[in-house]
N, C-alpha and C positions, 0 to 999 in steps of 0.2 A: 963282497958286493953290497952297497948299500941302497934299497929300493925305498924310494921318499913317497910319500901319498900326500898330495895337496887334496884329493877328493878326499871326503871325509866317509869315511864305513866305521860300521855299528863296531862296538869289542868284542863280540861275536865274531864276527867274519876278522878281524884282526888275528883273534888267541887262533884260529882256524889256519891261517897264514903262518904264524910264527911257529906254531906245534910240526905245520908242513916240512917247514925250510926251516932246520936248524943251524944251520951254515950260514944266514942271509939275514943282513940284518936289516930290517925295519923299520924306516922313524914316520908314524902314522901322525895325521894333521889334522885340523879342523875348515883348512884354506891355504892360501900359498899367502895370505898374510904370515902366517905363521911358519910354511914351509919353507917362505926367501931364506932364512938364516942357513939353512941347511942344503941348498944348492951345489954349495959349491965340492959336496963329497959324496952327491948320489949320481949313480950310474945309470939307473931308473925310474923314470918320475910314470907317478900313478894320478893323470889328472881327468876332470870333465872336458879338456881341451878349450876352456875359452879363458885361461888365465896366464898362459905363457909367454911372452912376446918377447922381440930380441933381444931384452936389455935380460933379463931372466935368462935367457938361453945362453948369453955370451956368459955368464955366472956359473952357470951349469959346464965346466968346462970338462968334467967327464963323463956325460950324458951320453950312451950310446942306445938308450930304446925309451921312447915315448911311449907310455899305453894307454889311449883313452876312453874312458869308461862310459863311452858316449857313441853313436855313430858318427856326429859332425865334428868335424875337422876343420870346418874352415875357415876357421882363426887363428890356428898355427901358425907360423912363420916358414912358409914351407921354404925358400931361399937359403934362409941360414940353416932349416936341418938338412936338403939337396945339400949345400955346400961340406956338411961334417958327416954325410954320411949317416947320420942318427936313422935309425930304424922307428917306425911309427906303424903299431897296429889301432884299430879301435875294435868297438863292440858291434860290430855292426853284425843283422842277424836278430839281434834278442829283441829285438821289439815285433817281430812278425806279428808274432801272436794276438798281443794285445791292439796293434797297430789295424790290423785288420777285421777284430773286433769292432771297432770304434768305427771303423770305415762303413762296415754293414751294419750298422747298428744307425748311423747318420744317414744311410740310403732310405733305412726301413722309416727314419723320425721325419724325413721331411713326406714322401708318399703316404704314410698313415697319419699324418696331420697330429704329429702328437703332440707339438706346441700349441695347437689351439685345444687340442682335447686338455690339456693339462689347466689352460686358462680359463676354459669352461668348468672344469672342475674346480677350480679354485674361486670362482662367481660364482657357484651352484647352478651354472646353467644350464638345461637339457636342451642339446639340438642335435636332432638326430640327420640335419641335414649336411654335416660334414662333410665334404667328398673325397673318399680314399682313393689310391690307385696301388697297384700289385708290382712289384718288382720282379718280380719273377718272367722270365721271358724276355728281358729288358737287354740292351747292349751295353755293355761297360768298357771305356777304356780306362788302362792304368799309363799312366809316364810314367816307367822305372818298370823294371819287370824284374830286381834281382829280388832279394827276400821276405821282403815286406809285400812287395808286387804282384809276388806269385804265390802270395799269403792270400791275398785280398781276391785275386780271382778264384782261387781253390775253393771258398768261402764260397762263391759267385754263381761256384758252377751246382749247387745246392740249390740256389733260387733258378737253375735252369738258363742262367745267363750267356748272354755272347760276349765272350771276352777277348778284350784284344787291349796288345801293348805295345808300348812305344820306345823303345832304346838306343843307345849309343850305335850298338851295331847291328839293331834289327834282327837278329839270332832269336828263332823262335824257341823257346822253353816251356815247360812243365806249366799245365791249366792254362796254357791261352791258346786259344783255336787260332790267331796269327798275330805276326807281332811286324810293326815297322820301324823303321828308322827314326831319329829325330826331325828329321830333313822333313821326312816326308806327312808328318803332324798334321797338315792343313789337308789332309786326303783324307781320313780318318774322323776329325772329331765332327761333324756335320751325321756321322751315323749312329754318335754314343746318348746314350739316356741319360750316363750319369760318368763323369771324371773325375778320376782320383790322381794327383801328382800327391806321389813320395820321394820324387828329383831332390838333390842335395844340391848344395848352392858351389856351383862350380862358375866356371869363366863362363862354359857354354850354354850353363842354364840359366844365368843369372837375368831375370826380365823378358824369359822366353817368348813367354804369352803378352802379348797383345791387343788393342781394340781390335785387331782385324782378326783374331783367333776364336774371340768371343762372338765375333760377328756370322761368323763358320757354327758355332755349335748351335742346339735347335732351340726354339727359344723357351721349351717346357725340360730342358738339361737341368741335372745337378752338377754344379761343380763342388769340391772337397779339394781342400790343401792341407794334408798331413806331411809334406816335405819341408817346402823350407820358403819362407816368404817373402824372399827377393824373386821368388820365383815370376811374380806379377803386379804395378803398381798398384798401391790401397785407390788410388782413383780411377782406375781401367776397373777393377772390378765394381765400383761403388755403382760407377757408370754402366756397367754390361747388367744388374739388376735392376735399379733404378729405369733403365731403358725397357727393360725385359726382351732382353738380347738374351737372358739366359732368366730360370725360373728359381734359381735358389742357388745360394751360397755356403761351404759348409766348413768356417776356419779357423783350423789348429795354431797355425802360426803365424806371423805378420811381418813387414817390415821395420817396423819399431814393436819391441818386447819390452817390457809388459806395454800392452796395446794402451793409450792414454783414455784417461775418463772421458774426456771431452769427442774422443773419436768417434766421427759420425757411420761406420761400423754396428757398434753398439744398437742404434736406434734403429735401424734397416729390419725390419720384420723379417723378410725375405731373405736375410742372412744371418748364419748359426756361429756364432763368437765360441768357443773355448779355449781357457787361458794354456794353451802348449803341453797340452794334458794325454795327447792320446795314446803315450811311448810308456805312461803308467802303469804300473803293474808289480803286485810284491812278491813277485820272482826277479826282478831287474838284477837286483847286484849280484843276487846267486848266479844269473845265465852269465852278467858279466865276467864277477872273477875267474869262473869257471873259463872262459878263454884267454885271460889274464893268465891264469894258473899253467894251462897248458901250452903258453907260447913261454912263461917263466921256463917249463919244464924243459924245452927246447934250445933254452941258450943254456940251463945250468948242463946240457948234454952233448951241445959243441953243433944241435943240426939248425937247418935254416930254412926250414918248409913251415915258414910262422902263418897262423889263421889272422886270416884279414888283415895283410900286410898294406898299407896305405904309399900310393904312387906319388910323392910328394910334388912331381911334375905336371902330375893333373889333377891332382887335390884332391882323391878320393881311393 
């Protein structure tokens, strides 16, 4: 079996692999610039998931398991691996932690005014007429309620929050006192203080939100997007602040990556820019090989109860 890494991991986490599996052999990369040559005799590619496309994949012609080191998928080619039957796990999962961090940590910066305390501090100015408000007691909803989701209100429920989520099939789960459908989205946000989408970019999320969705939330809301940035166009949001249709902005990710200098984004007071940072954390590659490892364990064992097996039919 030869398992190809186009992601690139430390020699550390390498000697770690190889000392594992002495049976299996390994050709570790810096990129799939480097790993194209070697396609056409790996059985298992180890990527980020946003370098594969079908000219690669028809190369790869004995590819039977994708693993990507990433939760997003949705640059795959998922047709041609439906069609080969290729197995595709990702990581999804390992970023709870830090994901939901960032989330309450962005609830606390916009309600405690820490951008102007910060800017004050930085003019030497003393005004003590800031005006704070308490998160605590506040309604939160989440879009996505699997592990990041129910990361963020677990978190929530600490500040005494009301939390409510939003999903595929409305199956109410673990930290959220109720959970609805997608469908039913425009019933819900008119009662949230603050909304977090960690929604991945499927067919059906793709541009969910809309000026009429914005129009629905109350107009002293946070909105947060640590999912994924087609989720909403850069001008419905620009617009839902700019109006004060909503009271603040707080975004991880965008529709064009890296965000342009010129993006009027940037300059919006009322809106919190970070460059796709919030899934950071130096545990990343440990959580992730670590389900690498153990889906590895399961094909060198003949079973097929793989962790976070990916529906190539609905892209997640």
């Amino acid at each position: 079996m030869v398992i190809l890494f186009s992601a690139s991991i430390s020699e550390k986490h390498q000697h770690t692999l190889v000392e594992s599996y002495p049976n299996v052999e390994f050709i570790f990369t810096t990129g799939m610039e480097e790993a194209e040559q070697h396609l056409e005799k790996a059985s298992v590619l180890v990527t980020y998931g946003d370098d594969v496309d079908e000219s690669k994949l028809e190369r790869a012609a004995q590819l039977k398991w994708i693993m990507v080191l990433s939760a997003g998928v949705e640059q795959l080619p998922f047709q041609q691996i439906e069609d080969r039957g290729i197995l595709i796990t990702n990581a999804r999962g390992i970023h709870k932690t830090q994901m939901a961090e960032y989330s309450l940590s962005m609830m606390l910066q916009v309600y405690r005014q820490e951008k102007t305390l910060m800017e004050n501090e930085k003019n030497h100015k003393w005004d003590k007429s800031v005006r704070m408000k308490e998160i605590t007691g506040q309604t939160l909803l989440v879009l996505g309620t699997g592990a990041i989701g129910q990361e963020v209100a677990r978190l929530a429920k600490a500040f005494q929050m009301t939390t409510i989520g939003v999903s595929r099939s409305g199956r109410l789960v673990e930290h959220f006192d109720q959970v609805y459908t997608i469908k039913a989205i425009k019933e819900v946000l008119p009662s949230a203080d603050f909304i977090v989408s960690v929604l991945p970019s499927t067919a059906e999320t793709r541009y969910l939100l809309t000026e009429e969705h914005f129009i629905l939330m109350k107009h002293d809301a946070v909105f947060i997007n640590i999912g994924r940035g087609d989720l909403v166009r850069t001008e419905t949001l620009l617009q839902a602040v700019k109006e004060q249709q909503i009271a603040h902005a707080v975004l991880d990710v965008f529709e064009q990556e890296p965000l342009p200098e010129d993006s009027p984004l940037w300059a919006e007071p009322n809106i919190t820019v970070t460059p796709h940072i919030s899934g950071q954390s130096p545990n990343y590659m440990v959580r992730a090989l670590a389900i690498f490892q153990e889906n590895l364990d399961k094909l060198l064992n003949g079973e097929s109860d793989y962790v976070n097996k990916v529906d190539p039919s609905r892209g997640y």
